[in-house]
N, C-alpha and C positions, 0 to 999 in steps of 0.2 A: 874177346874183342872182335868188332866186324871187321867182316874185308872191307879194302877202300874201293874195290869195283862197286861192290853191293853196297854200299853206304852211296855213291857216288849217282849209280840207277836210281837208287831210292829218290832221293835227295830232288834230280832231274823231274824226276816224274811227281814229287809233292810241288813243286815248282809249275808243272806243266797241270796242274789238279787246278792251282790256285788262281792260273790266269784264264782259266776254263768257268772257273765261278766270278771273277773276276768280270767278264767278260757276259754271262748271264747277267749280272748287275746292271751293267751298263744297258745290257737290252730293255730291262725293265726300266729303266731311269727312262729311256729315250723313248719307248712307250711308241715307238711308228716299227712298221714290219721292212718299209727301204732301208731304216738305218741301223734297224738290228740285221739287216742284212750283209751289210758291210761288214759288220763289226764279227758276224758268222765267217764271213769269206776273208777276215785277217787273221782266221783260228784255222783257216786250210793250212797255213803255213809252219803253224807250230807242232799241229798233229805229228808229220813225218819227219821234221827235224827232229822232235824229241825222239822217233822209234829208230830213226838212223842213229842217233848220239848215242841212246841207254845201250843200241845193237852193237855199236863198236866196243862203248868201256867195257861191254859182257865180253865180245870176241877177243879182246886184247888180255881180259882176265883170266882166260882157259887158252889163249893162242899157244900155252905152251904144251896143252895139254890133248891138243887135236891135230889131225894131220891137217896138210892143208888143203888135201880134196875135203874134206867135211867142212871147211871154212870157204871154201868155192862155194859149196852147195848153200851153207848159209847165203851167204853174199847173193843166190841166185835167187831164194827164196825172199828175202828182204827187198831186191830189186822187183819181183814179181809182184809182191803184197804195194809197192808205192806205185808201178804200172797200173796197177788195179783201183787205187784208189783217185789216183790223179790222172786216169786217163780221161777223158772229156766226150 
């Protein structure tokens, strides 16, 4: 039987797949580069929400099994990687 963290990662991320192709559809339906624009820049927001989500249910699924400087360091790394991607 799976775990419910890893079922739950999974799950998040075929979720976050679908609205990814989802969202290629729509670019080609609308066929102009301004409003596939948009429709690009309301996918900035699902990127890091899903890598923060799938990053917590992982750390809460091993929390018991790491100290928690190593879950600092996570936390410091994951903070680093969305500085970097959302920085402007």
């Amino acid at each position: 039987m799976m775990d419910k963290f890893v079922t739950s990662m999974a799950s998040l991320r075929i979720i976050s797949g679908c609205i990814e192709i989802l969202a290629a559809i729509i670019m080609l339906r609308l066929g102009q580069v301004d409003k596939a624009l948009v429709v690009n820049s309301m996918l900035a927001f699902v990127g890091p929400l899903v890598l923060i989500t799938t990053t917590t249910i992982g750390l809460m699924g091993i929390a018991d099994k790491l100290s928690w400087d190593k879950i600092v360091w996570i936390g410091c790394g994951v903070f680093c990687l969305l500085f970097g991607i959302l920085k402007k």
